[in-house]
MIDOSE-1310 file (N, C-alpha, C; in nm, 2 decimals, decimal comma, always signed):
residues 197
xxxx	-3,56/+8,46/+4,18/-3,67/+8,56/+4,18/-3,62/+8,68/+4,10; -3,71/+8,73/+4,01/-3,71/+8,82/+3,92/-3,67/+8,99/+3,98; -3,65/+9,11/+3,96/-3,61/+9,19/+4,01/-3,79/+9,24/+4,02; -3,85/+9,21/+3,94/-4,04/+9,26/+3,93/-4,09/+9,18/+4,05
xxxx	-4,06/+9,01/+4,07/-4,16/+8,95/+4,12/-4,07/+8,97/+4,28; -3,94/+9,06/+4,32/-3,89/+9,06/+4,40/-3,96/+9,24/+4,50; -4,03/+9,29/+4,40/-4,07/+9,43/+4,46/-4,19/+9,37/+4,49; -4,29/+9,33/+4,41/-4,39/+9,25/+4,44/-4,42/+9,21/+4,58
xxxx	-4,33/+9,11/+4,61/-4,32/+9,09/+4,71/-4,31/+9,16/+4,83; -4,18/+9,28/+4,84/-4,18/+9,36/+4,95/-4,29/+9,50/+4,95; -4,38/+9,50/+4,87/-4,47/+9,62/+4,85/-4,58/+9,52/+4,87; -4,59/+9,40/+4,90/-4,74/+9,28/+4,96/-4,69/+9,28/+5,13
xxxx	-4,58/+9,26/+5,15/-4,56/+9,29/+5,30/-4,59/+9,45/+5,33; -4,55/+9,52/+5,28/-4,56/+9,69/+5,30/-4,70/+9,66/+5,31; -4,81/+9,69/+5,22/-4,91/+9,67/+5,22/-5,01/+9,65/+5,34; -4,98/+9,52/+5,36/-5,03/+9,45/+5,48/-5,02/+9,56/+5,58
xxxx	-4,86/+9,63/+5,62/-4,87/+9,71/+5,75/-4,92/+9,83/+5,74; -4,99/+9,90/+5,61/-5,02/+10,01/+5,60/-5,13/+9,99/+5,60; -5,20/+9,87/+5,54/-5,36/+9,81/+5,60/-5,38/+9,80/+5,73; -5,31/+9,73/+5,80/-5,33/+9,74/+5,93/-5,35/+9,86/+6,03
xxxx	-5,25/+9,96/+5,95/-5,19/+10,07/+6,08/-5,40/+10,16/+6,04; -5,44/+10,17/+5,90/-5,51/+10,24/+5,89/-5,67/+10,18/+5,95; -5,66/+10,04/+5,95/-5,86/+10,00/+6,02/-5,86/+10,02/+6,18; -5,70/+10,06/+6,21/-5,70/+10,10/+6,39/-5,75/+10,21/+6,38
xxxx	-5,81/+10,27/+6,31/-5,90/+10,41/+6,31/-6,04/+10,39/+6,28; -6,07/+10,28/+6,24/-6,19/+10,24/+6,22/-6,30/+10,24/+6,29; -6,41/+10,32/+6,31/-6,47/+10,34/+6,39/-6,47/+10,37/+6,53; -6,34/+10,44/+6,53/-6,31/+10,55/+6,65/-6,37/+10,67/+6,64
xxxx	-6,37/+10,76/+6,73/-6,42/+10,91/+6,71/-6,32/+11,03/+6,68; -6,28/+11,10/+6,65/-6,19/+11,18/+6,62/-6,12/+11,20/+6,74; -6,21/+11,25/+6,86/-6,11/+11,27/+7,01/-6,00/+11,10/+6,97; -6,07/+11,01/+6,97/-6,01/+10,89/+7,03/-5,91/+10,87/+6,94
xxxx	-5,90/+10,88/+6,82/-5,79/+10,86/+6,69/-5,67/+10,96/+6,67; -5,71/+11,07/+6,82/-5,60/+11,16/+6,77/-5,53/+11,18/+6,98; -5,62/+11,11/+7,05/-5,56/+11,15/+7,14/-5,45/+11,05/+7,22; -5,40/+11,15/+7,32/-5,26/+11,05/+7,37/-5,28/+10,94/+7,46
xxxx	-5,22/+10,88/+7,43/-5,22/+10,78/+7,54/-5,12/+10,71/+7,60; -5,00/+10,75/+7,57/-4,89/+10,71/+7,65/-4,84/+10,85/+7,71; -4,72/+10,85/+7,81/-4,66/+10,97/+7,84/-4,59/+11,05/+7,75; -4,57/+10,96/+7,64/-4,47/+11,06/+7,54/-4,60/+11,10/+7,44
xxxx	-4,71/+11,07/+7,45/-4,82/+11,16/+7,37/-4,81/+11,04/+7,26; -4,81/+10,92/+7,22/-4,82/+10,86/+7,09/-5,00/+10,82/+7,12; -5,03/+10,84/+6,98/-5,17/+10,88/+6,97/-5,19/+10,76/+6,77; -5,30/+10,73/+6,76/-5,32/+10,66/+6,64/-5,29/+10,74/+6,52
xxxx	-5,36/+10,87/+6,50/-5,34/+10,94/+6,38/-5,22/+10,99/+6,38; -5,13/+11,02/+6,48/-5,04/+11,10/+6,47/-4,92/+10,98/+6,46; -4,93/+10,82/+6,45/-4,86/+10,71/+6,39/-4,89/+10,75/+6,25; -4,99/+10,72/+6,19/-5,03/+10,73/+6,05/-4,91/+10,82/+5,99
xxxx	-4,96/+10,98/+6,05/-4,91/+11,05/+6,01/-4,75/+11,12/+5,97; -4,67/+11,00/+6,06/-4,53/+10,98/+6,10/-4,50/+10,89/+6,02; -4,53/+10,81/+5,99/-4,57/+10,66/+5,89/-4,52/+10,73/+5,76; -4,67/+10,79/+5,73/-4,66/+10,86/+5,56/-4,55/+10,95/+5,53
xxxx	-4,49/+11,03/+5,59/-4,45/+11,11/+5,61/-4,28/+11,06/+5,62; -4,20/+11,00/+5,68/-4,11/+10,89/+5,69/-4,16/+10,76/+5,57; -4,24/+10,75/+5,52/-4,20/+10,65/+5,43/-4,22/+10,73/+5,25; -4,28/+10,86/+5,27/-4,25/+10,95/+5,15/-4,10/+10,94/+5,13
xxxx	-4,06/+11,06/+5,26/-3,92/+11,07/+5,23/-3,82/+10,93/+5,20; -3,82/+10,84/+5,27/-3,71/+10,71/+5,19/-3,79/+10,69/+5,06; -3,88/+10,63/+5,01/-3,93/+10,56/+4,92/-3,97/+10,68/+4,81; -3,95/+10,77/+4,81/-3,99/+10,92/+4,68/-3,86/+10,99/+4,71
xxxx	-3,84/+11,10/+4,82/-3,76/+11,17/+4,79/-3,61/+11,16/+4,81; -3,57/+10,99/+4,83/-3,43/+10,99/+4,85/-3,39/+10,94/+4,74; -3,47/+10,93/+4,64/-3,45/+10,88/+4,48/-3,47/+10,97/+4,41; -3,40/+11,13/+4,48/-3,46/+11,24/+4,39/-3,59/+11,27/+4,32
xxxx	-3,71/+11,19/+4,34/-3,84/+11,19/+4,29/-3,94/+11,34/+4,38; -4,07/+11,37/+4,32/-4,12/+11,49/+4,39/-4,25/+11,43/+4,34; -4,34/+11,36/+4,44/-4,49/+11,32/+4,43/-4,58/+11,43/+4,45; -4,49/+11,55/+4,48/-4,64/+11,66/+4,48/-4,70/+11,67/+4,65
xxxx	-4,61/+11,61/+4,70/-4,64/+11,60/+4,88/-4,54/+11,67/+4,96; -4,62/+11,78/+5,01/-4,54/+11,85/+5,13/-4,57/+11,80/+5,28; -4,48/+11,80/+5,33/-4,42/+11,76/+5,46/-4,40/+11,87/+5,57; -4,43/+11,96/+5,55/-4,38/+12,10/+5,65/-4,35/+12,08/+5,80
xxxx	-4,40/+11,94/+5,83/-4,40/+11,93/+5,96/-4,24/+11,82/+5,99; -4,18/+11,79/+5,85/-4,03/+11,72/+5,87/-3,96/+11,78/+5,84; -3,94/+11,92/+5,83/-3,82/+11,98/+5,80/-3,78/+12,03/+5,95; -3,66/+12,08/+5,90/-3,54/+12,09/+5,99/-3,59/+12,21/+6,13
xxxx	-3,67/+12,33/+6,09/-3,69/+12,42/+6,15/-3,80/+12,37/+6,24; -3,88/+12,25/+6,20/-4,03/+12,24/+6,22/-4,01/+12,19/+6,37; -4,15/+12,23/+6,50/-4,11/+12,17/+6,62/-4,10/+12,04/+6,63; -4,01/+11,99/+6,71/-4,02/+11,84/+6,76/-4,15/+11,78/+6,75
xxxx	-4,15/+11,68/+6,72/-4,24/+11,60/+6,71/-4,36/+11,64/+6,64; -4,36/+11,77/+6,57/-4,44/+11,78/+6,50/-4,55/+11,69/+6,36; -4,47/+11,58/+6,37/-4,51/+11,46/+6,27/-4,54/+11,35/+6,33; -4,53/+11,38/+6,46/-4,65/+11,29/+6,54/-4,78/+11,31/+6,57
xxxx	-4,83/+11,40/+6,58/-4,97/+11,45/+6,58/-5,07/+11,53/+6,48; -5,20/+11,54/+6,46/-5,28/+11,61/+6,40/-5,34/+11,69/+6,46; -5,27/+11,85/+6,43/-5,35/+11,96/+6,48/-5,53/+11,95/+6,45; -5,58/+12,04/+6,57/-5,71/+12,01/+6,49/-5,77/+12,07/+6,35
xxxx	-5,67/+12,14/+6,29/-5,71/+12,21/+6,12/-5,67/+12,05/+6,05; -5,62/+11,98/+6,10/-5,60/+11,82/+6,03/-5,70/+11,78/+6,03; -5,80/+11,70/+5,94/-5,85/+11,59/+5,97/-5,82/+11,46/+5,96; -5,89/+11,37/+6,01/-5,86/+11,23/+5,96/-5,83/+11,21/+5,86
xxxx	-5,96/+11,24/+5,77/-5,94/+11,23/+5,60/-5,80/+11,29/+5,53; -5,74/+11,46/+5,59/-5,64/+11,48/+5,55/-5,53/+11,37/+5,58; -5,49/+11,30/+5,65/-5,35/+11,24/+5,69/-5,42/+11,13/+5,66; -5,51/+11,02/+5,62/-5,58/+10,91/+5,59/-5,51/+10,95/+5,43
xxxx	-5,54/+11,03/+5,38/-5,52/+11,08/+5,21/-5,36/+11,12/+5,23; -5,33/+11,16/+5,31/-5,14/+11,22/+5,26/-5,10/+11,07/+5,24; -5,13/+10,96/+5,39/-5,06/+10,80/+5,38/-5,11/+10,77/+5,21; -5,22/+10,76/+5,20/-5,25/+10,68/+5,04/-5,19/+10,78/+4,96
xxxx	-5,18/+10,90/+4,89/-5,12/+10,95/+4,85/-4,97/+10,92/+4,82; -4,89/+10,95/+4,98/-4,76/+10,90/+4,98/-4,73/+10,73/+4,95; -4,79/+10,64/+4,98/-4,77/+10,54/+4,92/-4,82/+10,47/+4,79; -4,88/+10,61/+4,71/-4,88/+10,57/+4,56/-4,75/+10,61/+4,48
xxxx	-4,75/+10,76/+4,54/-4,58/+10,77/+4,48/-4,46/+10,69/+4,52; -4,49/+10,64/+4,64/-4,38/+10,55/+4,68/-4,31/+10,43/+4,57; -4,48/+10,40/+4,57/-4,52/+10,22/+4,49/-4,48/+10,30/+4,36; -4,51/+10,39/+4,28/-4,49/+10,41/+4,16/-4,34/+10,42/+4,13
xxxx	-4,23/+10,49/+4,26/-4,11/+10,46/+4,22/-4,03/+10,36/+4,19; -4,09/+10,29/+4,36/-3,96/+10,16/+4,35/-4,00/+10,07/+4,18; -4,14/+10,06/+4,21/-4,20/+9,99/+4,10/-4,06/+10,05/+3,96; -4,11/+10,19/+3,94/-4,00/+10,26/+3,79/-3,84/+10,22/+3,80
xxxx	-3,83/+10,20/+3,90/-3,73/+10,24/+3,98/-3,66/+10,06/+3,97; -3,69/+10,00/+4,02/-3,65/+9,84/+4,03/-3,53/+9,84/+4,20; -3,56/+9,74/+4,20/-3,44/+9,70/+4,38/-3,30/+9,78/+4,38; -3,27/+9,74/+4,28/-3,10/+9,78/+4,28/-3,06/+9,95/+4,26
xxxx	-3,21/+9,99/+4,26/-3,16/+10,14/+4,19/-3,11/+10,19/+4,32; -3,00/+10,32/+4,31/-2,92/+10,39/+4,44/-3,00/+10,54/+4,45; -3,03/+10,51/+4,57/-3,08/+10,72/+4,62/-2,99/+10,71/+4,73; -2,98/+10,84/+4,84/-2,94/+10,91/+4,90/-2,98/+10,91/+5,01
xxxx	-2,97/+10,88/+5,15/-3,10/+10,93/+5,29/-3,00/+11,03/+5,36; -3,02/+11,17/+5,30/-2,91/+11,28/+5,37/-2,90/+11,27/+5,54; -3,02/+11,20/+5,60/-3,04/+11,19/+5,73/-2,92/+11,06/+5,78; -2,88/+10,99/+5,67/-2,79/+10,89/+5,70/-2,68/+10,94/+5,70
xxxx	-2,62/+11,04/+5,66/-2,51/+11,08/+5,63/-2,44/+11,09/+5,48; -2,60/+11,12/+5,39/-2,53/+11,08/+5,29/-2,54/+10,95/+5,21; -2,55/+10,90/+5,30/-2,53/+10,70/+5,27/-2,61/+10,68/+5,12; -2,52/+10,61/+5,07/-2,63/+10,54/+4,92/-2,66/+10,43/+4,97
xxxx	-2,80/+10,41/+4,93/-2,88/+10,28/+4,92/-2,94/+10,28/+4,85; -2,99/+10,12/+4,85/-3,09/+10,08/+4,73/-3,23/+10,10/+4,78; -3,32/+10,03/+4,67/-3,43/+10,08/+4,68/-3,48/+9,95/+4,77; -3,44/+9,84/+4,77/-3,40/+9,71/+4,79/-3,39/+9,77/+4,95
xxxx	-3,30/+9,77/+5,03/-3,26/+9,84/+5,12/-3,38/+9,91/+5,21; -3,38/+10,02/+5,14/-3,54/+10,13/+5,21/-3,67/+10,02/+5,22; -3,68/+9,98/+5,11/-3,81/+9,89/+5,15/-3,84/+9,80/+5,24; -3,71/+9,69/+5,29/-3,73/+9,66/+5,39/-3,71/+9,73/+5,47
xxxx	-3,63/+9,83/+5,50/-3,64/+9,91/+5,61/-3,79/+9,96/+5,59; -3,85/+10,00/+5,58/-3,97/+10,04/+5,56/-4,10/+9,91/+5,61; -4,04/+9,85/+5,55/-4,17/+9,72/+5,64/-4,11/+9,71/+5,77; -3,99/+9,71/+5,79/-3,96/+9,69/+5,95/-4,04/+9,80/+6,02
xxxx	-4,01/+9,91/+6,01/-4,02/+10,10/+6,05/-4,23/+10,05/+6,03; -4,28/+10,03/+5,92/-4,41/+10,02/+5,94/-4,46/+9,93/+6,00; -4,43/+9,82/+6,04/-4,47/+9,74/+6,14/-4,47/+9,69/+6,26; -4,36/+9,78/+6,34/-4,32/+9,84/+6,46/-4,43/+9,93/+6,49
xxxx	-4,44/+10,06/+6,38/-4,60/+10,15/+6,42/-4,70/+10,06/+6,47; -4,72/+9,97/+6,34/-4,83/+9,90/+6,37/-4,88/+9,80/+6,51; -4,73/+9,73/+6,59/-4,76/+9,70/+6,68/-4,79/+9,82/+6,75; -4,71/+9,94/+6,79/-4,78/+10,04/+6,88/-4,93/+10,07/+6,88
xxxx	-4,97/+10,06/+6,71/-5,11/+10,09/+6,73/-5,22/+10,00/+6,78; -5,14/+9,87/+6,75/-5,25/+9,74/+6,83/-5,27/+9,83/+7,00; -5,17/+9,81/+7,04/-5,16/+9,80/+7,16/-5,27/+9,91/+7,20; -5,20/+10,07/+7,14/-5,31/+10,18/+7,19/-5,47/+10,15/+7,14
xxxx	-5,50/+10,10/+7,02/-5,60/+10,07/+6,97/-5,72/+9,98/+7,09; -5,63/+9,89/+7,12/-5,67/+9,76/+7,27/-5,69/+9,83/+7,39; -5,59/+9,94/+7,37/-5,64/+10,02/+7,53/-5,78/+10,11/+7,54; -5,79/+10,13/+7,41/-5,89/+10,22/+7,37/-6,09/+10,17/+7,35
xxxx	-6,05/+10,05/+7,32/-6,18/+9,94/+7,29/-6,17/+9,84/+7,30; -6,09/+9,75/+7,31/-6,04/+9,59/+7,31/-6,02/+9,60/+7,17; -5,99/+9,64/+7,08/-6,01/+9,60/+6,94/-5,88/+9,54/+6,91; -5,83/+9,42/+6,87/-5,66/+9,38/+6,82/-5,69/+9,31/+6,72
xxxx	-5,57/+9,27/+6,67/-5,54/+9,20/+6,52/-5,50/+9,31/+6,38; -5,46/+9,22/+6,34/-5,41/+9,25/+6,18/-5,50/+9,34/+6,13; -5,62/+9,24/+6,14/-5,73/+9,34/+6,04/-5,85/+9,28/+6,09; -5,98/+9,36/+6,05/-6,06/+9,37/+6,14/-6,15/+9,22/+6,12
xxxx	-6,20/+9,18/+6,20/-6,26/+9,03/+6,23/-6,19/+8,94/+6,27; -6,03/+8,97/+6,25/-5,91/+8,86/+6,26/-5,84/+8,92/+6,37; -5,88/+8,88/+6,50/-5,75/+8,92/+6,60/-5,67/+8,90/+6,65; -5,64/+8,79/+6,61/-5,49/+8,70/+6,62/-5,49/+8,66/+6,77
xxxx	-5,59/+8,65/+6,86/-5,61/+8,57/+6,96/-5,75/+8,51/+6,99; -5,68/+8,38/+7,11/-5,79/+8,28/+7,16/-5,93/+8,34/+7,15; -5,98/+8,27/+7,12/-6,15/+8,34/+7,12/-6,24/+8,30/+7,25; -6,24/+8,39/+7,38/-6,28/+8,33/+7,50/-6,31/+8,46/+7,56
xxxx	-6,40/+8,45/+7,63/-6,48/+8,59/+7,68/-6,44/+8,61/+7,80; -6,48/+8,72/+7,84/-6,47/+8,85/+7,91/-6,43/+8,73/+8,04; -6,47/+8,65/+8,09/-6,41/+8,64/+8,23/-6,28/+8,53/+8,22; -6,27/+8,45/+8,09/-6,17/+8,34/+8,07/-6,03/+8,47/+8,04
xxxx	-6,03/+8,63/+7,98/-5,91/+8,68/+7,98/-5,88/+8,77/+8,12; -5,99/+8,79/+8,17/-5,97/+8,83/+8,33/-5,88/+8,74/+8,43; -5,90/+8,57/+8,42/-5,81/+8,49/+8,47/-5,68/+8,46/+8,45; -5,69/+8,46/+8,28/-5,57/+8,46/+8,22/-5,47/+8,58/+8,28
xxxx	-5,52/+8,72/+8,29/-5,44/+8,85/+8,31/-5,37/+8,82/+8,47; -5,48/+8,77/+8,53/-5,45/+8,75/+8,65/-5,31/+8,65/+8,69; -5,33/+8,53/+8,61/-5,20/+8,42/+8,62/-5,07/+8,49/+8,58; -5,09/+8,57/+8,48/-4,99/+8,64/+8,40/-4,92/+8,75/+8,50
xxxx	-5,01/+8,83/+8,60/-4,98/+8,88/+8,70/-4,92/+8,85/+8,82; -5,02/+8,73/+8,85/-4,89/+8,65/+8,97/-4,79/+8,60/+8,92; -4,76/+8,51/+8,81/-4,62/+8,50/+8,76/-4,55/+8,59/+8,78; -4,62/+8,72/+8,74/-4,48/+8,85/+8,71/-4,44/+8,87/+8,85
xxxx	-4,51/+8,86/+8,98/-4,51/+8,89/+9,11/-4,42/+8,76/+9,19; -4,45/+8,62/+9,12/-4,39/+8,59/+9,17/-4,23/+8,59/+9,15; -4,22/+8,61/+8,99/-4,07/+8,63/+8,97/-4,01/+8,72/+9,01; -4,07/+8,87/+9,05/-4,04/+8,98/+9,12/-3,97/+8,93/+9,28
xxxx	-4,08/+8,87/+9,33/-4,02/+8,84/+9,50/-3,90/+8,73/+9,45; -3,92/+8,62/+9,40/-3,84/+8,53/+9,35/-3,66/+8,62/+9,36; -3,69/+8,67/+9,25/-3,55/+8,71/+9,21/-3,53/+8,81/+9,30; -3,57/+8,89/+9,41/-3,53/+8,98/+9,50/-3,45/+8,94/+9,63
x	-3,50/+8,80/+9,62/-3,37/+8,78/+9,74/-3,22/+8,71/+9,73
């Protein structure tokens, strides 16, 4: 494989999990796309926006590159977890536009750029890596979001899958997954008593 038909490739995986992470917003309401739903506050938009934001900096600015995209919410001073959420002066559309944004400049580097080229991730210590390197780290790092987003997305509407019409499960209605959840529950209960004595 060619060093062209070998980016190709890891920017068709990337791809896929940046499609994904973005139709889990699809016809939600703004409360619902930005609010929390676990204890630590992870919320849909505020994945997106940790996504874009984390895959700017490896894939543009650890190759010395400047796409024209500020981040104010990753720098050093900025509060914790500030790149997990969208204040409400955010909109959707803003952090929907920073992701596509940041993954044009991304795509336009490695693309300039080719596998083998070396940047910097000062967050590593410095460490040189390839461009080769970050990109899979980057499909791993974007498709991890993406499972968290199924999950919150399902808690939110039943909505799952890849992408929308396709949801990567049995097709059987409302009382065939109520039984299912149920078997899945006594199993778990009975392994619980099981292994307790």
């Amino acid at each position: 494989m060619d060093h062209e038909d070998e980016i190709d490739l890891l920017l068709t995986y990337l791809q896929e999990s940046r499609d994904a992470l973005l139709w889990k917003l699809d016809g939600l309401s703004e409360y619902d796309a930005r609010r929390p739903l676990t204890p630590t506050g992870t919320n849909l938009l505020g994945i997106i926006k940790h996504v874009a934001s984390v895959e700017y900096g490896y894939l543009t600015e650890c190759f010395g590159r400047d796409g024209g995209i500020a981040t104010p919410w990753m720098a050093e001073e900025a509060p914790d977890n500030a790149d997990m959420w969208a204040t409400a002066a955010e909109s959707r559309d803003d952090i929907v536009g920073l992701y596509r944004r940041a993954w044009a400049s991304d795509d336009a580097t490695v693309r300039e750029l080719g596998a083998d080229a070396e940047g910097t991730v000062p967050w590593w210590g410095e460490k040189r890596v390839t461009v080769r390197r970050l990109l899979v780290h980057m499909i791993a790092e974007t498709h991890r979001h993406a499972g968290q987003a199924d999950i919150l997305r399902e808690q939110l509407d039943g909505a799952t899958g890849l992408r929308a019409r396709v949801s990567n499960l049995p097709d059987h209605d409302a009382q065939w997954w109520e039984a299912y959840v149920g078997e899945v529950e006594a199993a778990a209960r009975g392994a619980s008593t099981a292994n307790a004595r």
